[in-house]
N, C-alpha and C positions, 0 to 999 in steps of 0.2 A: 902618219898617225900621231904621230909622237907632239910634232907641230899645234895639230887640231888638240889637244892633251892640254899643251900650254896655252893657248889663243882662246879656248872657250871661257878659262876663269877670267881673263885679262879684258874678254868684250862684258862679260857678267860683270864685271867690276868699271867699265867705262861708263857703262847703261844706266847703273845703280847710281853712278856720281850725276850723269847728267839728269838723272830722272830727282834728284832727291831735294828737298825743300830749305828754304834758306829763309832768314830774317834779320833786317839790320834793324828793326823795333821802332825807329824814331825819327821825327820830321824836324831836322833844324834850320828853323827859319832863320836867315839873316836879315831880316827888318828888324828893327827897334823902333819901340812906339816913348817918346818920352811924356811923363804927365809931370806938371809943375804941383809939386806938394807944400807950396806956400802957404796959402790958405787953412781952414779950420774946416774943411768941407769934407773930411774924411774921418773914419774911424777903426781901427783893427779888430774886425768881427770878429775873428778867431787866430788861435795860435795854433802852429804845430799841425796843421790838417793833416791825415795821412790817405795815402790812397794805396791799392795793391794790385798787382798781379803774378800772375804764374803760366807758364807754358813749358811743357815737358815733352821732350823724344826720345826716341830711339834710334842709337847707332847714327853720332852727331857727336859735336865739340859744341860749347856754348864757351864765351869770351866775353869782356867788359874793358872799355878802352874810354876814360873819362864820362860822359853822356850817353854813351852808347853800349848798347847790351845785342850781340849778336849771335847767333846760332849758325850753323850751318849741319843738316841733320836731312836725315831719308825717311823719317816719320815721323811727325807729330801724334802725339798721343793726348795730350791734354792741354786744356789753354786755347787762344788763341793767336795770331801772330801779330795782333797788335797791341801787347805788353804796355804803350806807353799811352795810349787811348784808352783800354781797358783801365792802367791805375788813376787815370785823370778823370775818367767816370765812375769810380769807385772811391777817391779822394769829396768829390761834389756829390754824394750820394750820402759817405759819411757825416761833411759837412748839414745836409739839410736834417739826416738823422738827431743830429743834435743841437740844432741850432736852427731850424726851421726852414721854409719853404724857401729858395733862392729867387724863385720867379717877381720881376717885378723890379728887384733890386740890384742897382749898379757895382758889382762886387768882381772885384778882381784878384790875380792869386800874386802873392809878391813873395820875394825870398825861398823860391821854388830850389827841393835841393832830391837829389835822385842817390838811391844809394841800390845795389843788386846784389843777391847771394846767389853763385850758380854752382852746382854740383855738377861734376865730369867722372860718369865712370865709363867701362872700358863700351856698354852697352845702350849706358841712358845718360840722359844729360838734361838739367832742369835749368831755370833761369826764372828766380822771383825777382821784382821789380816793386820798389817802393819809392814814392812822393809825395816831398812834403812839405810844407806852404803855409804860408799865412793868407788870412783870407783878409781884404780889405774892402771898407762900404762904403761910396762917396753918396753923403748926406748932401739935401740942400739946402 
């Protein structure tokens, strides 16, 4: 009896780690694309763009290791687990807000810089995610 006592929290507790949700946030591409900025063909549409996200759980750790913003958590409660898509479509969403339509126009982000504030308590665990960029416009 005593046995079964101890082995039910221990399989409760192996069940809850393998059933529970994780995210490592972000896609690091190793290609590089190089552009020659010789030319006069270019202009800095904007400065400073910012973009955001949030995703919050429960009964989780959230960590930040240079580029990368990770969670490993048994519920998500808010957010979704794609933090660095969500702030790169919310960076070009604030962008058109203030500076108009993007469609149509050769515009790329340069000087992209990511910064995270994550809160860990004993029960919940949050992970905002901000990026931020200048926005450049190749004229013809």
């Amino acid at each position: 009896m005593r046995q079964r006592v101890i082995l039910l929290p221990l399989l409760f507790a192996l069940l809850a780690f393998l059933s529970s949700c994780t995210t490592g946030g972000s896609f690091l591409a190793h290609n590089i694309t190089n552009v020659e900025l010789s030319n006069a063909n270019f202009e800095i549409a904007a400065k400073n763009v910012e973009g955001y996200s949030k995703a919050s759980y429960l009964i989780g750790v959230s960590f930040s290791s240079g580029n990368n913003a990770n969670t490993l958590a048994l519920f998500r409660i808010g957010g979704t687990a794609k933090l660095y898509d969500d702030a790169i479509q919310n960076l070009w969403k604030n962008y058109s807000e203030k500076y108009g339509e993007t469609k149509g126009k050769k515009l790329v982000l340069a000087n992209i810089r990511t910064d995270t504030d994550i809160i860990n308590l004993l029960v919940y665990t949050q992970t905002e995610l901000y990026i931020t960029a200048d926005v450049i416009e190749f004229v013809d």
